[in-house]
C-alpha positions in Angstrom: 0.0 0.0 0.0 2.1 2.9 -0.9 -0.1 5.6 -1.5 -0.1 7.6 2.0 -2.3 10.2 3.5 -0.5 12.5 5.8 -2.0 13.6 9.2 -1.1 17.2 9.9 -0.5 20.8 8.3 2.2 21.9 10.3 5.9 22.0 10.0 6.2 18.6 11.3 3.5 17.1 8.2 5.8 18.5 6.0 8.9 17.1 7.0 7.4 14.1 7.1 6.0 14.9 3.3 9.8 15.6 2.4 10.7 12.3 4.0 8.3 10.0 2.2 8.7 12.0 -1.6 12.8 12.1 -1.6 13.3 8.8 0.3 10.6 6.2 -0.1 8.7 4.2 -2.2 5.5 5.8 -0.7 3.5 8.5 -2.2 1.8 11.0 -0.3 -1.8 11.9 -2.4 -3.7 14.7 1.1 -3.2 15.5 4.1 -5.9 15.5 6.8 -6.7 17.5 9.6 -9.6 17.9 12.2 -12.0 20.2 9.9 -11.6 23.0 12.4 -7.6 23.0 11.4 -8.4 23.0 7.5 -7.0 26.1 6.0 -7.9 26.8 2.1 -5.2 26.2 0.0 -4.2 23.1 0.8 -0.5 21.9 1.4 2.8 21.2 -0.6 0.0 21.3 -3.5 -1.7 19.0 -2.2 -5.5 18.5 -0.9 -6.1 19.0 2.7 -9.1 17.4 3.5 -11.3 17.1 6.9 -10.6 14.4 8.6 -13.9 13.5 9.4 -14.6 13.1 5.4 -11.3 11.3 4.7 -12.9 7.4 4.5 -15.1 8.6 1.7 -12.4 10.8 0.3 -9.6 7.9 0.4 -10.9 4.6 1.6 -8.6 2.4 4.2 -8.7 -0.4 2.1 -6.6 1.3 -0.6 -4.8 4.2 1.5 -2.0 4.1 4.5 -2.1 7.0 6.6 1.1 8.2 9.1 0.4 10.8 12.1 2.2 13.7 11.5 2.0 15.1 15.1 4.8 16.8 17.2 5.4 16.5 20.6 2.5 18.3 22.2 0.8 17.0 25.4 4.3 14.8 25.8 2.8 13.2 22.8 -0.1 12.3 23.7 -2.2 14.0 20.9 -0.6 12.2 18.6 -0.4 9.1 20.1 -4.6 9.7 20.2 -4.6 10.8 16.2 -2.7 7.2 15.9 -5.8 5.5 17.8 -8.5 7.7 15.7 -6.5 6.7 12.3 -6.1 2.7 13.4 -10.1 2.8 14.8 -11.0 3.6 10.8 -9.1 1.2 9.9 -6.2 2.6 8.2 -2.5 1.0 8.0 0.2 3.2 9.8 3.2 3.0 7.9 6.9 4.0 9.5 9.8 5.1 7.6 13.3 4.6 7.9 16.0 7.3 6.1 18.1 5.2 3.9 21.0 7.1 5.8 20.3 5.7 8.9 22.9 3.0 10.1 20.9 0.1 11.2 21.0 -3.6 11.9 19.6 -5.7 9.1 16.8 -7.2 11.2 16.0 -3.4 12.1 11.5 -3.2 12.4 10.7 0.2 14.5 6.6 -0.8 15.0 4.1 0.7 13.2 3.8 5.4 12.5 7.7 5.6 13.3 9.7 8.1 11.5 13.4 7.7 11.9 15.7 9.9 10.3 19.5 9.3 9.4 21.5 8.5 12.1 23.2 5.0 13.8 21.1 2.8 15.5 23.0 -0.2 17.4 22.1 -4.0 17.0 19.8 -5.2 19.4 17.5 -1.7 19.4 13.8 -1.7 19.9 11.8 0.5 19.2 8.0 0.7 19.8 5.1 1.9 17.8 5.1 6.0 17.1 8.2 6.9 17.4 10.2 10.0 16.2 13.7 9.6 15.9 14.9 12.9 14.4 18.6 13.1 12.6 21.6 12.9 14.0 20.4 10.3 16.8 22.9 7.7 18.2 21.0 4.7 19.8 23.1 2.4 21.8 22.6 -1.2 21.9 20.2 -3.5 23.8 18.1 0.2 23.9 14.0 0.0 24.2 12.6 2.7 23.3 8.9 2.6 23.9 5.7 3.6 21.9 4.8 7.4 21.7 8.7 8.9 22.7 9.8 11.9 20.3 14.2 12.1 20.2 15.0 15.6 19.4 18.2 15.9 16.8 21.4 14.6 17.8 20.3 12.5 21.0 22.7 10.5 22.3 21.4 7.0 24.2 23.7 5.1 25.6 23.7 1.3 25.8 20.9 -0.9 27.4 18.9 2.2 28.3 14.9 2.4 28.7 12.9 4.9 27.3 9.3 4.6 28.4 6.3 5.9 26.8 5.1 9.3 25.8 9.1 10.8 26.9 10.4 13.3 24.9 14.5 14.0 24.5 15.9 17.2 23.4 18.2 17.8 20.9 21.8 16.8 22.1 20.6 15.6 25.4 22.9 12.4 26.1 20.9 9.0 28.4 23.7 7.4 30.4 23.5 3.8 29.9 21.9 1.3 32.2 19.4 4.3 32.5 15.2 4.3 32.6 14.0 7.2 31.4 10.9 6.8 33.4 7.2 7.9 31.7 6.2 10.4 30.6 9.8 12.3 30.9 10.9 15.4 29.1 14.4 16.1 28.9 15.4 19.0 27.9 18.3 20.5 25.1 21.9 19.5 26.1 21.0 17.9 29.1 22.6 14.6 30.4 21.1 12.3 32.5 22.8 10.3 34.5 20.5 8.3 36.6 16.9 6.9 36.3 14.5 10.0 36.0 11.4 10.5 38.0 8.1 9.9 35.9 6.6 12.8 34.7 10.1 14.4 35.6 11.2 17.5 33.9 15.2 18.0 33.5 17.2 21.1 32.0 20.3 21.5 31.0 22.4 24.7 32.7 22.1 27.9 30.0 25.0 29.0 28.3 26.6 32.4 30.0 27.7 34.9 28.2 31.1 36.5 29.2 31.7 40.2 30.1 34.2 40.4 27.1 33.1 40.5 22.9 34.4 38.1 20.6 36.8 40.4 19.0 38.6 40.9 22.3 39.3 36.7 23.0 42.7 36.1 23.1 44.4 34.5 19.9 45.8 31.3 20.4 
């Protein structure tokens, strides 16, 4: 089934329109939206259609469908759009960059998008899962259903992830970690030790210095 419907408008839809035209056999034909989210005009020239009208529209048995959904609600909103989609009974397809580094038995579950970057042997990872670019997954790593990994995460070896966390972009997981449910770590941050569900962690800003870059020393 490789004709696709895309759920979303945002900037997030179209990245993962991007994804699936350069670097898949899939072909996105709409997008779809709750009809209070349809703007005219459609998308990437393409039809944006209510999702309440979109069996009728594009029937499941002849359409896949991926959530297009960031982060919001720790993921939860999308991980609901992925029920919705499933309850019609459309196929969630995943895609994986053909420059990630993967094993050869590498199956994320089903609405993953996983950009390029090196994921060890022995990796699982659950069903509606972002993996943005740059990401290094360690091995013998879980990473559950619903979990979002910013740009150039780092996860150590034999680390959890459990559902609905998000990662920031360069945070780094110790291994032998659990990032407990329901987590959000933040940009640049490194965690160390098993986080508290629901947990929220920051990394330290940058300062600036009471000097301009003109005046650093050479050398």
């Amino acid at each position: 089934m490789d004709k696709v419907i895309i759920f979303g408008n945002g900037q997030n839809a179209s990245l993962a329109y991007a994804s699936l035209t350069h670097d898949s056999p899939f072909r996105v034909v709409a997008f779809t939206v709750d009809r209070e989210y349809v703007h005219p005009g459609g998308l990437m020239g393409l039809p944006v259609i209510p999702f309440e009208d979109i069996e009728a529209a594009f029937p499941p048995a002849s359409y896949a469908m991926f959530v297009a959904i960031s982060f919001r609600m720790v993921n939860r909103l999308r991980a609901v759009k992925v029920a919705e989609a499933q309850a019609r009974g459309y196929t969630l397809i995943s895609h994986v960059s053909s420059r990630a580094i993967v094993p050869p038995d590498f199956r994320p579950g089903h609405n993953c998008l996983i950009g390029a970057g090196n994921i060890a042997p022995f990796v699982e990872v659950g069903h509606d899962v972002v993996i943005a670019s740059g990401c290094v997954i360690g091995h013998h790593t879980v990473i559950s259903d619903h979990c979002y990994l910013g740009p150039g995460a780092v996860i150590s070896g034999s680390v959890t992830v459990e559902p609905y966390s998000f990662i920031g972009s360069g945070a780094v997981i110790r291994d032998r970690v659990t990032v407990r449910q329901a987590t959000v770590v933040g940009a640049g941050a490194v965690i160390l030790e098993d986080t508290a569900e629901r947990g929220v962690y920051l990394a330290a800003p940058a300062q600036q210095l009471p000097i301009l870059s003109d005046q650093l020393p050479v050398g």
